[in-house]
N, C-alpha and C positions, 0 to 999 in steps of 0.2 A: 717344459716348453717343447723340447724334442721330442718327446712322448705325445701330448696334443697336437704336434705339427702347426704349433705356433710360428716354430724357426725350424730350419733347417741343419744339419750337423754342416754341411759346409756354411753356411750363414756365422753358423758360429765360431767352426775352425778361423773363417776370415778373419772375423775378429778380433780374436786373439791373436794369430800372427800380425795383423796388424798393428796391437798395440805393442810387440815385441819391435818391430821393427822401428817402431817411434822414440821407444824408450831403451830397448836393451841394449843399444851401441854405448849409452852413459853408464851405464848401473854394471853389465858384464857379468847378471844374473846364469844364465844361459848359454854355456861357450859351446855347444855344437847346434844350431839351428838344424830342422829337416822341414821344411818349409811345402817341398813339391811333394815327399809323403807323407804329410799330413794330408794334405788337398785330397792327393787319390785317395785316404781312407775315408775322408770323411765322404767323399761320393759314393765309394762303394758302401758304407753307412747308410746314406740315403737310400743306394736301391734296397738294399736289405729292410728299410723301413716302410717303402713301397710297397715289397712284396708280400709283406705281410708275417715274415720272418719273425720270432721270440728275439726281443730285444733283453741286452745285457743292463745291467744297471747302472752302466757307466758309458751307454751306447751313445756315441759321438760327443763323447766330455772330453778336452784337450786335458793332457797331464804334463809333466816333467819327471826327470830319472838323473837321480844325481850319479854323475861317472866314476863310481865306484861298484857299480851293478852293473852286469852284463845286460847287455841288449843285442841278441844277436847280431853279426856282422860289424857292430861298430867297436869302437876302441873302448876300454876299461882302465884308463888312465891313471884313476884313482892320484890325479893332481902331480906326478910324476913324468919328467920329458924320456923318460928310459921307458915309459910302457905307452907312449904314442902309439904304439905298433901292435898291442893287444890286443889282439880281436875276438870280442866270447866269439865261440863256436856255437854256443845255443843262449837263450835268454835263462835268467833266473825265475827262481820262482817269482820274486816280487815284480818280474815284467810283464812274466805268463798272468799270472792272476789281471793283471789290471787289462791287457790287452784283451784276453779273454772276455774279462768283464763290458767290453766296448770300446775302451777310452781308447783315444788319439794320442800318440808321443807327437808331441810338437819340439821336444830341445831335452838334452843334456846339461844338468844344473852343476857349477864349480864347487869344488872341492876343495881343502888343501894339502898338502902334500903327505900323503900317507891317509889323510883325514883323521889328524891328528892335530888337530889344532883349534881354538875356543873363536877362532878368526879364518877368515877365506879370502888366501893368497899364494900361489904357487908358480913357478918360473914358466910355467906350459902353456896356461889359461888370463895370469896375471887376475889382479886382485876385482874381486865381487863389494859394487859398494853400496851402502844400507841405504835407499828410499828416503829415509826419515833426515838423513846427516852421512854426507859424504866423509867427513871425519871420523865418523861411529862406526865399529863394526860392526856388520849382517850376521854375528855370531857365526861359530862353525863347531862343529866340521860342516852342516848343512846351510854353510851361509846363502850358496847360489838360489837354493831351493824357498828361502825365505823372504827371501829378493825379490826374485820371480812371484812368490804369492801376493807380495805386499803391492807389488807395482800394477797385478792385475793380468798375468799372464798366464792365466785358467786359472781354476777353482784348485786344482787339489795337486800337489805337487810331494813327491816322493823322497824319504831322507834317511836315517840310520843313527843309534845311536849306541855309545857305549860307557861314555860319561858325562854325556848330555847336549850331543849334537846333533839332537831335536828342538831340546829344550833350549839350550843359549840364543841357536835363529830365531826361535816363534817370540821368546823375554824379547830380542831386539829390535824386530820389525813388526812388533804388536800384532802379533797371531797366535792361532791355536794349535796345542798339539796333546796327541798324548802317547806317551812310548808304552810300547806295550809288553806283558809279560814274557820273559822269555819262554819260547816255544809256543807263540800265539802264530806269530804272521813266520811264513818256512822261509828260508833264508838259507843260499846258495851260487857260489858261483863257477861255473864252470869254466871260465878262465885260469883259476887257479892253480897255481902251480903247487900247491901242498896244501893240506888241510890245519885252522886256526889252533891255536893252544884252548885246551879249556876251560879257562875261564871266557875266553871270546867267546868260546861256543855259548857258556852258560849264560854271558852279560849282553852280548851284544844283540840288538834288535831291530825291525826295519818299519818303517811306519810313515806319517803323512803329515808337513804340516797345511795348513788353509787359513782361511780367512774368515772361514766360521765353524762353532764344533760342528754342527748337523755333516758340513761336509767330511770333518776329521772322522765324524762315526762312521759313513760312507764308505769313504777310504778303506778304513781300517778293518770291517766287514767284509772288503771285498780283499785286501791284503791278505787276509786270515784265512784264503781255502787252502786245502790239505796240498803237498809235493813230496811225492816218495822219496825225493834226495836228501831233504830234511830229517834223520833221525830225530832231532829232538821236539819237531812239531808236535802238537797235542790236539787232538780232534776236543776242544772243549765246547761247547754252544757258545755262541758268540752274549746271546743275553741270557745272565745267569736267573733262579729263582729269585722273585720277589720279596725283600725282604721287609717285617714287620717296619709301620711307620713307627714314631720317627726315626731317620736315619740319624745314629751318631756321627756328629763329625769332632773328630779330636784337633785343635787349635792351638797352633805351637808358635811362637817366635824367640826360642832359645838360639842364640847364636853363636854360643861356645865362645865368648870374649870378643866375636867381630864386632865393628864399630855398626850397626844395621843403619842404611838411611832410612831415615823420618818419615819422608814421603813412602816406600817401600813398608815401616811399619804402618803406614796409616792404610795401605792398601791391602796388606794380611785382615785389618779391624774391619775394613767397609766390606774385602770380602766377605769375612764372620759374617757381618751383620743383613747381608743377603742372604745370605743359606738359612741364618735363622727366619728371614721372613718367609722366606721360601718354604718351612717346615722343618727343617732339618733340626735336630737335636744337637746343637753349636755347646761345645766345655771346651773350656780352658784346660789342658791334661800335660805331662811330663811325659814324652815319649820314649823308648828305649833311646840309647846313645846312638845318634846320627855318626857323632863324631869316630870312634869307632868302625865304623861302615866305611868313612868317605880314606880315614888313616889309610887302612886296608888295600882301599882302592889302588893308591902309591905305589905301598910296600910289599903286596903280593902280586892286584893286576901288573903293578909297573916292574915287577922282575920279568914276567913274562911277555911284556911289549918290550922290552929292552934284550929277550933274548930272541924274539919272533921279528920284532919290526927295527929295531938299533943296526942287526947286517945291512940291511937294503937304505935306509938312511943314510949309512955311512958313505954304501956304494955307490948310490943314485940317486941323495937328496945335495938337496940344496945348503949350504952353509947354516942359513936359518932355520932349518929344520932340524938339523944336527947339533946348533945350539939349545933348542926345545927340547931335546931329548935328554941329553943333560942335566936340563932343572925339570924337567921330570924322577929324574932319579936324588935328584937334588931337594928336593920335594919331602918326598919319601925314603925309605930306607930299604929297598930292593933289596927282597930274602932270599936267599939260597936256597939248596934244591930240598935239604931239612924245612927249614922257612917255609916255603911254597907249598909241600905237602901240608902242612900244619895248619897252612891258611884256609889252604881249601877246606880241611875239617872242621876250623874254629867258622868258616863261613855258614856252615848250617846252621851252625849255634846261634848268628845273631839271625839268621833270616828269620828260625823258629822263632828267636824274639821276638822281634816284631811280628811275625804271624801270630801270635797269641794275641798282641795288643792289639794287633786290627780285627779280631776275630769280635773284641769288645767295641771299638769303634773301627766300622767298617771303612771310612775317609779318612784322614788326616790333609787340614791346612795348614800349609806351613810354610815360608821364604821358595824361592826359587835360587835369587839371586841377590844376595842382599847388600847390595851398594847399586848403583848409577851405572848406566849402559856406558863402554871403556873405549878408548881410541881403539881402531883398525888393528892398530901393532904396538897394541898394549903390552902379549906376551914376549914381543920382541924386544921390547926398551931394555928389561934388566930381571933379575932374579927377583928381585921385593916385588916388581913389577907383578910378573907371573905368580906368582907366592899368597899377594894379596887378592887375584883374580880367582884363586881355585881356594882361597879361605873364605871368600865372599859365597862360594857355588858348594857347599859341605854337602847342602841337600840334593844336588846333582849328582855327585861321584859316588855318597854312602846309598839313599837309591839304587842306582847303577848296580852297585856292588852286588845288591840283596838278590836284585833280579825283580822286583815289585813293580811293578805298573805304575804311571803318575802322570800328569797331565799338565801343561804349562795353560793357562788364559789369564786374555789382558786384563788389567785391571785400572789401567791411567796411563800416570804420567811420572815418572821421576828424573827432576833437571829438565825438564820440557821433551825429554827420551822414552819412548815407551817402555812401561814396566806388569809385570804380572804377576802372579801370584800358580803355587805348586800346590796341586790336590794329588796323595800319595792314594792307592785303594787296596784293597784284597787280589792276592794273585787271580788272573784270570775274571777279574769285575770291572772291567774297563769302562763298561756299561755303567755304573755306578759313577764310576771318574766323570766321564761324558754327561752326565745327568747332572752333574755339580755346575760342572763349568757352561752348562748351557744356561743355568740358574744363575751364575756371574755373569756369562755377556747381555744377558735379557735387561739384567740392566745397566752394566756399563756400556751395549753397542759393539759394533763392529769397528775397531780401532782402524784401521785400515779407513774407511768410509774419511774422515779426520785427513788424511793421509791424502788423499784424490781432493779435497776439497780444497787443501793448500793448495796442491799442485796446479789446481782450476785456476784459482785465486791470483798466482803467480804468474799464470799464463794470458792474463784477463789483464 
């Protein structure tokens, strides 16, 4: 529409902070508005459109940046009252690319503290509440940003993941996402005060979630240009060679003994049975051990969050976040410095697993999250508590682990809470991912839409 000069980027900057300001006082999606520049970008937008100027592909689209990425000049809080005062010096890559690309920063999305938690709540920002159920949480670490998508506060909002703080937000607030392969989208901050352990480097990744795929491929296209800071970025084409129809898709609901809700299975089956009308080549298959992958996650990642992020917790977190860190090791069985090297070698082993098995089926469907969207301060209740939440998310953290691509889209309803369903793909086939799950929302809809019509509904 901006492209035909239907509307105007300030027409539609308006908009969107206007519906921010309607609604973000309640929900706390958004804790640093920039309201006046926004305005100035999107005018200087216009005359650039005037003038006849090459437009970006995200030229006058409002975005979000969860505050754990630098944005030059502003703070990098990353959900901590000890880095209030953090000021990147330059933006990250995942700024640069999107500003580049056109978009508008309209707000900074909440975190929580460390952003390390399956939930978004921290003593700086205070707690980000889910759209759908003020009792439910907006999942995290990327809750604000899923908040902000679901409530309608732009199209395309910016998030991070590492054992699935992509993924829990988009499962909660029925949206889309897909995390992408590590060394796809360059990732960088210049605030930092030392460089990540490596496995961070190797798991962690930065990506989009939306309110529709088309947008997530958007996104994720335009997140994915090169940043010479990034050593591990990979110039790969963003869409890979076509491959022979049909596509295999391998179909799993093995649960490793979790109790799976009903509803949750019945949304993996209506999945399947989309992709097969759609063409796809849908089996039933036994995958390598997820369980294995997600174990790992614990006992190798969790030795090294507990030797990288347990200091600063201790020094500058909060009570509850110092308790989290705990039944994270509690969880798992955090390997020593033998352990850890060991991990890291046996972690080839299983990724080459599964790289051989997707090499035969290039998809995999399979659970996301296999129980009912969890109260706000679930992992804060109790140890079972927390325990049952990341036995429920196996497909999250052993993912995670491999470093493999995967995609969250809605797929319903489970408990009257929205629920989704997880397409895993070949490293660097996101494209592939994205092609699945556009074949899921065509016919489940835009869950969000559901969402705005209660709220009409309510208001009426």
């Amino acid at each position: 529409m901006i492209r035909a000069r239907e509307v105007s980027c300030v027409e539609v900057t308006e908009a969107v902070l206007d519906r921010i300001a309607r609604h973000n006082g309640r929900i706390n999606a958004i804790v640093v508005e920039c309201p006046e520049d926004a305005m100035r970008a999107a005018e200087q937008k216009d005359r650039e459109a005037a003038d006849g100027a090459a437009l970006g592909p995200l030229h006058g689209i409002p975005v979000t940046i969860k505050e754990n990425i630098d944005v030059a000049g502003q703070a990098t809080t990353n959900g901590l009252p000890a880095y209030a005062d953090v000021i990147a010096p330059d933006h990250s890559p995942v700024t640069r690319n999107l500003l580049d690309a056109g978009a508008i920063l309209v707000g900074r999305t909440n975190t929580p503290e460390l952003s390390m938690r399956a939930t978004t709540d921290n003593p700086l920002r205070g707690r980000t509440l889910n759209p759908w159920d003020e009792e439910t949480s907006p999942g995290g670490s990327s809750g604000g940003a899923s908040a902000a998508a679901a409530m309608g506060f732009g199209p395309i909002h910016h998030g991070n993941d590492i054992g699935g703080s992509l993924h829990f937000p988009s499962f909660a607030c029925g949206l889309a996402t897909v995390k992408p392969t590590q060394g796809r989208v360059p990732a960088y901050n210049p605030s930092a005060a030392a460089e990540r352990g490596l496995l961070a480097q190797l798991m962690s990744v930065q990506g989009a979630i939306c309110r529709e795929v088309r947008d997530v491929r958007l996104a994720t296209r335009v997140l994915a240009g090169g940043d010479p800071r990034d050593p591990w970025w990979v110039p790969v084409p963003f869409d890979g060679p076509a491959l022979d129809p049909p596509i295999r898709v391998a179909v799993t609901s093995e649960t490793h003994g979790y109790p799976i809700h009903p509803q949750i299975l019945a949304g993996i089956e209506r999945a399947a049975d989309v992709l097969s009308d759609a063409g796809y080549a849908v089996e039933r298959a036994a995958t390598p051990s997820i369980m294995k992958c997600a174990q790992s996650w614990f006992d190798v990642l969790g030795s090294e969050i507990v030797h990288f992020l347990g200091p600063i917790a201790r020094e500058h977190g909060s009570e509850t976040i110092q308790t989290i860190f705990e039944k994270f090791q509690r969880i798992g069985n955090p390997v020593d410095p033998v352990g850890y090297r060991q991990g890291i070698a046996d972690r080839t082993a299983l990724t080459r697993e599964w790289n051989v098995f997707l090499d035969r089926y290039p998809l995999v469907l399979s659970p996301f999250l296999m129980r009912s969207m969890y109260p706000w301060d679930y992992d804060a209740q109790g140890f079972e508590q927390m325990r049952d939440l990341f036995e429920a998310a196996i497909y999250s953290t052993g993912v995670n682990y491999l470093g493999l691509p995967a995609g969250v889209v809605p797929i319903g309803f489970a408990d009257g809470l929205p629920a989704g369903v997880h397409i895993i793909g070949r490293r660097y086939r996101e494209d592939l991912i994205l092609d699945a799950m556009e074949a899921v929302e065509a016919s489940v809809g835009i869950l969000a839409h559901t969402l705005w019509e209660r709220e009409d509904a309510a208001s009426s």
